[in-house]
C-alpha positions, -999 to +999 in steps of 0.1 A: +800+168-437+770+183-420+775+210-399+756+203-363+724+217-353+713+219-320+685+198-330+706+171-344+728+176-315+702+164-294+692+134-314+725+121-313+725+129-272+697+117-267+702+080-290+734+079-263+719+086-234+688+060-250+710+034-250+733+036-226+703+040-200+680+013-214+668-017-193+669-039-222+702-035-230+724-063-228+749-054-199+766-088-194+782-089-231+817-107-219+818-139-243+789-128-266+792-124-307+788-089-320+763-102-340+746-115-311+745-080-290+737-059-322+706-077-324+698-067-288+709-032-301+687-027-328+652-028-317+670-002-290+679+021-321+643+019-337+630+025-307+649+056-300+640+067-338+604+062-334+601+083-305+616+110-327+585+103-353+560+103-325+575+136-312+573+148-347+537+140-352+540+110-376+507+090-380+528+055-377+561+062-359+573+030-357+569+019-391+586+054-406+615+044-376+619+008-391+620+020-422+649+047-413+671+019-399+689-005-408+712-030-397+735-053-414+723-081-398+685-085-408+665-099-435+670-083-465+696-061-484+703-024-474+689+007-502+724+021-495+755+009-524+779-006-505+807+015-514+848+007-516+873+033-503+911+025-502+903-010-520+878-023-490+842-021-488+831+005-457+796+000-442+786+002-410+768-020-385+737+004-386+722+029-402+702+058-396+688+075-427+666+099-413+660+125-400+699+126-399+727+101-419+744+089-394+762+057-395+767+037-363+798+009-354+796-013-326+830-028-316+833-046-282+869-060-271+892-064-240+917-043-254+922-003-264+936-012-303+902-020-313+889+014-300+914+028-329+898+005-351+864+015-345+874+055-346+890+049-383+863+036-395+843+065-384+864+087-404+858+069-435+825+074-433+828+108-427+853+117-447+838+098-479+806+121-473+782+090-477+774+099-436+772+130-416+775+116-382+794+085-371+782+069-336+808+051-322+797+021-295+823+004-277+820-025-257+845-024-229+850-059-219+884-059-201+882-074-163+886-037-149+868-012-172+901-002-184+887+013-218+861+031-200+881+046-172+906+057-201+875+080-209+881+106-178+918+112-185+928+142-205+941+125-237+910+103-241+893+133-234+905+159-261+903+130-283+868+125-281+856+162-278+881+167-312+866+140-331+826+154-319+835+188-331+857+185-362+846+150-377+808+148-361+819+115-347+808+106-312+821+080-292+807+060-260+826+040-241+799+013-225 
């Protein structure tokens, strides 16, 4: 596992606040396939990653971004082995190669259990070393944005900052 910079701090802040914030983003996902909003998702997450080139001084940001990400749902096969650990294949939805591994899961459901999905599989990539950041998106589709207002109480809370600084796994709650 990496250990965090404040520069990759920042990325992974700043891919958060990216998405979270962006117009495009699909807001209304209630009765939507996963695969249907990670395509939405993606040209969000190159995007994000080509700013980062621009900012660096790349000559063609976007194509260095498309080729640093990938998602499991375009054209094509992934350079990454798809790997087995405990008997089952773990790959994530996306994938950031550079200028940081960081593997991001997009779960959206109505209930909480999925949330405990989503955060185990995060710890297998972590923990198997093949990623030194997990990004953890969750949908919150319940009528009352129980999931999300579960964020703000203390539990939820210690959880989350826990799993930031001990596994370099961040989680946001949409």
């Amino acid at each position: 596992m990496r250990r965090k910079s404040q520069a990759a701090e920042q990325f992974i802040d700043g891919l958060t606040a990216h998405i979270e914030g962006h117009v495009l983003r699909q807001k209304k996902s209630y009765g939507k396939r996963e695969s249907e909003i990670q395509r939405g998702l993606y040209p969000l997450i190159v995007e994000y990653v080509a700013k980062h080139y621009r900012q660096a001084g790349y000559k063609n940001p976007q194509r260095k971004a498309a080729e640093a990400v990938y998602w499991e749902g375009q054209d094509g096969s992934s350079k990454d082995p798809k790997v087995s650990v405990f008997a089952a294949r773990a790959y994530p939805d996306f994938i950031i190669r550079e200028p940081y591994r960081i593997a991001i899961e997009y779960k959206q459901s109505r209930s909480g259990s999925l949330v405990k999905r989503c955060i185990g599989q995060g710890l297998m990539y972590i923990m198997s070393e093949d990623y030194d950041f997990a990004y953890l998106l969750f949908d919150d589709q319940s009528k009352n944005k129980a999931i999300l207002k579960s964020m703000a109480h203390p539990r939820e809370k210690s959880i989350a900052l826990r799993m930031w600084r001990d596994f370099n796994m961040k989680m946001q709650v949409l």
